[in-house]
N, C-alpha and C positions, 0 to 999 in steps of 0.2 A: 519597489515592492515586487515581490515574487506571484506569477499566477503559474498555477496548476492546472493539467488537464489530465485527465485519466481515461485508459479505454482497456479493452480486453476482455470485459465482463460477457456475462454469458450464462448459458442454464447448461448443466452436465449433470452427471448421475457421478451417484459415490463411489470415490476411490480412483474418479479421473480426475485429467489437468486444467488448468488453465495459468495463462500468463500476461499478466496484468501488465500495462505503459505506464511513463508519468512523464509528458513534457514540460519543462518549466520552463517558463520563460524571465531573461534577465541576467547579468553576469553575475548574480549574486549568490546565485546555483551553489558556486562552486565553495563556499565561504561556508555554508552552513549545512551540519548533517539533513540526510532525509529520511521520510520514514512513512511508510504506511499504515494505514488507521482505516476502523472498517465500526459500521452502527449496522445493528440488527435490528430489526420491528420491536419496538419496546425497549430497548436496552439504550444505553449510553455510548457514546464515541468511545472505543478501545484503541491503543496503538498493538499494532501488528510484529511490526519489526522494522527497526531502523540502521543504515548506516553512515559512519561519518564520513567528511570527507578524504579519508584517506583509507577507508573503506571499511572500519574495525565492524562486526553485524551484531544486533541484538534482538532476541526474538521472545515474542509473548510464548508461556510455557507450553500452551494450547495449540500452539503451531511448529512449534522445534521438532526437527526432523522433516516435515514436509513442506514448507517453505524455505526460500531461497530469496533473499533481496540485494539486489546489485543496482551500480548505477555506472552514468559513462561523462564525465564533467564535460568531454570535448563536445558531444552530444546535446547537452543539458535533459539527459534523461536517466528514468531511475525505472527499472524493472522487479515484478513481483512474480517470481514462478511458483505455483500452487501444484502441488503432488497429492495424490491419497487424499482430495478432498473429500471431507463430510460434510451432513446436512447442518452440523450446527454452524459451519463456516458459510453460510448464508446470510449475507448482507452487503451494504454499497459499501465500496472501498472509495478512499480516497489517499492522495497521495500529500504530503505538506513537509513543512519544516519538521526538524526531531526537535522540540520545544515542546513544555508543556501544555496539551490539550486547552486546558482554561486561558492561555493567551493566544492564542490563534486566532484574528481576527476575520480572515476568511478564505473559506474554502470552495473548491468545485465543486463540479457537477457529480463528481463522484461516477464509481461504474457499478453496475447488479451483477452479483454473484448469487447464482442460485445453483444449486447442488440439492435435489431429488429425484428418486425413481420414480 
C-alpha cells in the first residue's frame, strides 16, 4: 500500500505562491497516476489536478492557469505549484492516487492552505 505525506502549506495573501510536496512511499509510486485533492471548511473532498505516470496533467477548471502539478517517479515525489492564489483556494490539500475519491481508503495528514489579507 501506498502512504502519503504532504507539506508546503502555509498562510499567504492573494495572488501569492506556494508549492506544495507529496512523498510516497513504496514502489508502486510509479504504477499509478497521482493527484492532488483539497476539502474546504464545509465542502467535500475535490480533486485538484492530476497526472499520470507518464506525465499527461489534468486540472480542476477552477485552477487552470495557475496551477502546475508534476511529479519525479525516481524520487517518489509529486509537486503542486500554486500561482495567483485566491481566498476560495483555502483548504487542506492532500496528495493520493488519481482514482475515484469514493474508493480511497486513506489518506494523510494533509497540508493548510490559507490564502487572506
Amino acid at each position: 500500500q501506498v502512504q502519503y505525506v504532504e507539506s508546503g502549506g502555509g498562510l499567504v495573501q492573494p495572488g501569492e505562491s506556494l508549492r506544495l510536496s507529496c512523498a510516497a512511499s513504496g514502489s508502486i509510486f510509479r504504477i499509478f497516476g497521482m493527484a492532488w485533492y483539497r476539502q474546504a471548511p464545509g465542502k467535500q473532498r475535490e480533486l485538484v489536478a492530476s497526472i499520470t505516470n507518464s506525465g499527461r496533467t489534468t486540472y480542476a477548471d477552477s485552477v487552470k492557469g495557475r496551477f502546475t502539478i508534476s511529479r519525479d517517479n525516481a524520487k517518489n515525489t509529486a509537486t503542486l505549484q500554486m500561482n495567483s492564489l485566491k481566498p476560495e483556494d483555502t483548504a487542506v490539500y492532500y496528495c493520493n492516487s488519481a482514482v475515484p475519491i469514493a474508493t480511497i481508503r486513506a489518506w494523510g495528514q494533509g497540508t493548510q492552505v490559507t490564502v487572506s489579507s
